[in-house]
N, C-alpha and C positions, 0 to 999 in steps of 0.2 A: 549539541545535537549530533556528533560524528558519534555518539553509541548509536544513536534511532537508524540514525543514516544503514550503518553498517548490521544494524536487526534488521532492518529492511532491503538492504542487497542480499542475504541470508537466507528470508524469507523469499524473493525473486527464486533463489537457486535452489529452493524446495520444491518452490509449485511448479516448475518444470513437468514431472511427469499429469499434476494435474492436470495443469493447460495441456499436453499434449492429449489427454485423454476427454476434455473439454471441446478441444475441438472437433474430435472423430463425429462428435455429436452437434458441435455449435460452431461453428468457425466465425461467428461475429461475437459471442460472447467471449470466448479463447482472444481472439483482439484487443476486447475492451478491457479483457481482467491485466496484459501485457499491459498495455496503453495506461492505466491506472497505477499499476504496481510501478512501472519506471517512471510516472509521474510523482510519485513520493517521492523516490530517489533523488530524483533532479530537482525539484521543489527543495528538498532539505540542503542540498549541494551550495544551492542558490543561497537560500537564507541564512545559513552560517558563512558567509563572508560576506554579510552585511553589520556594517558598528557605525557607532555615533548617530550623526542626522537621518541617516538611511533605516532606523528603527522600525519606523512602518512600512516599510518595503519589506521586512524581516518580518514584519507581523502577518503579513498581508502572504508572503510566502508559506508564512504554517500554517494558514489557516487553508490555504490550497493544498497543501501538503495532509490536511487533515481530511479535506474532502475525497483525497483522493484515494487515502487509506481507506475511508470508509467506503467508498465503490471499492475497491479491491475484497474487503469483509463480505460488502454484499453480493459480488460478481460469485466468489465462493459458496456462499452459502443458495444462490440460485441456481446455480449447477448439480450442488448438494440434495437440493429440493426437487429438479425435473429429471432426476437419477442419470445424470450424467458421470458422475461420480458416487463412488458408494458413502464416504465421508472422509472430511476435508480432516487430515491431520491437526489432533488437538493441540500438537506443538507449532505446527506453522499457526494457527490459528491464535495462539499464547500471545506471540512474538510477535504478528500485528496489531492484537491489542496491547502490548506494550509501547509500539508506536503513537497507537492513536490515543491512551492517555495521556502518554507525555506530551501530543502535541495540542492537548486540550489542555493540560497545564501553560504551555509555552504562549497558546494561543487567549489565556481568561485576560 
């Protein structure tokens, strides 16, 4: 999981001017889209140094790590939608959905 990990520290350091430009307009959604996107991170952080018996704590980490992706997807794309942004880079946008398949692989 330290590729997902490291696509999604990546992505963090793209939406930067997003979020900044998110909040001029939203400053609780600019919150939530932070709050979500460093909850991937740390979710995935967690879960790959879990082995053996601890498996489902490891499961149960991706599968929060998957929710949390997917609010980060959605936080963007509703920002996108109430013109708070004119549109969300289709490569930040790639490289979380590269997250959140793999952690629907990780998570089946």
């Amino acid at each position: 999981m330290l590729r997902i990990h490291d696509d999604m520290l990546e992505a963090l350091r793209s939406m930067r001017g997003v979020i900044a430009a998110i909040e001029r307009r939203d400053a609780d959604l600019a919150r939530q889209l932070r709050r979500a996107g460093a909850s991937v991170v740390l979710n995935l952080a967690e879960g790959s140094g879990s082995f053996g018996r601890v498996r489902t704590a490891r499961y149960r980490t991706a599968l929060a790590a998957l929710g949390s992706a997917r609010e980060t997807l959605s936080c963007l794309r509703v920002a996108e939608a109430l013109g708070y942004v004119e549109a969300v880079p289709q490569e930040l946008l790639a490289r979380i959905n590269r997250v959140v398949g793999t952690l629907v692989r990780v998570a089946a």
